[in-house]
N, C-alpha and C positions, 0 to 999 in steps of 0.2 A: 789778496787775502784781507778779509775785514778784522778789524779788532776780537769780536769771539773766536773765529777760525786760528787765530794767532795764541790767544788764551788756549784755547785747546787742545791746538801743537805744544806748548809749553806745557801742559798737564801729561800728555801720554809723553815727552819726554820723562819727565821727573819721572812718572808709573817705571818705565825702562829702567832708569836707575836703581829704583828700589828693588825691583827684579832683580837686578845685577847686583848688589848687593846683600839680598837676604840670605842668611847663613844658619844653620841651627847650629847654638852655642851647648846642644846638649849630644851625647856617645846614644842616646838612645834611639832604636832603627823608626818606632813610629813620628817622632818629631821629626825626626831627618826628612822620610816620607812625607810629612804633612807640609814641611818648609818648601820641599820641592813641588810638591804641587798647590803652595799659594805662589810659588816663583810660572809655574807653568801658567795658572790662572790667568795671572798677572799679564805674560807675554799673552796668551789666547786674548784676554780682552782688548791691549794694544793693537796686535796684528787686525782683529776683528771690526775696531772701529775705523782705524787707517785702511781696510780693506790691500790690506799688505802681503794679502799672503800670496807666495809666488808660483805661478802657474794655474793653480785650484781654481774654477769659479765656483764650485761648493764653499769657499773658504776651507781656514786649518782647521785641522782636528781636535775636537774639545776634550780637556784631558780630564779624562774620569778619575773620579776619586779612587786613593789607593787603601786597600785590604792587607791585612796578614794573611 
């Protein structure tokens, strides 16, 4: 693994992290919804660029923005 390829492991690590801890500090149902799908985003682009995802060779399923 060359020096970029290690940089860039250590970037979609962090991205995971922030995933895992994004929270919405608000009782309201649209932020709640919005937090969850910048946390899905989030994993979709990880999984997408580590081509991670398990079994699919379409890859994972891109998660659509959410509606009321």
């Amino acid at each position: 693994m060359d020096q970029s390829e290690a940089q860039l492991r250590r970037c979609l690590v962090d991205l995971c992290k922030i995933a895992a801890d994004l929270n919405c500090p608000s009782d309201d149902d649209t932020d709640r919804a919005r937090t969850e799908g910048y946390r899905d985003g989030i994993r979709f682009a990880v999984a997408f660029i580590e081509g991670s995802w398990p079994g699919d060779l379409a890859g994972p399923e891109m998660p659509l923005p959410r509606h009321e």
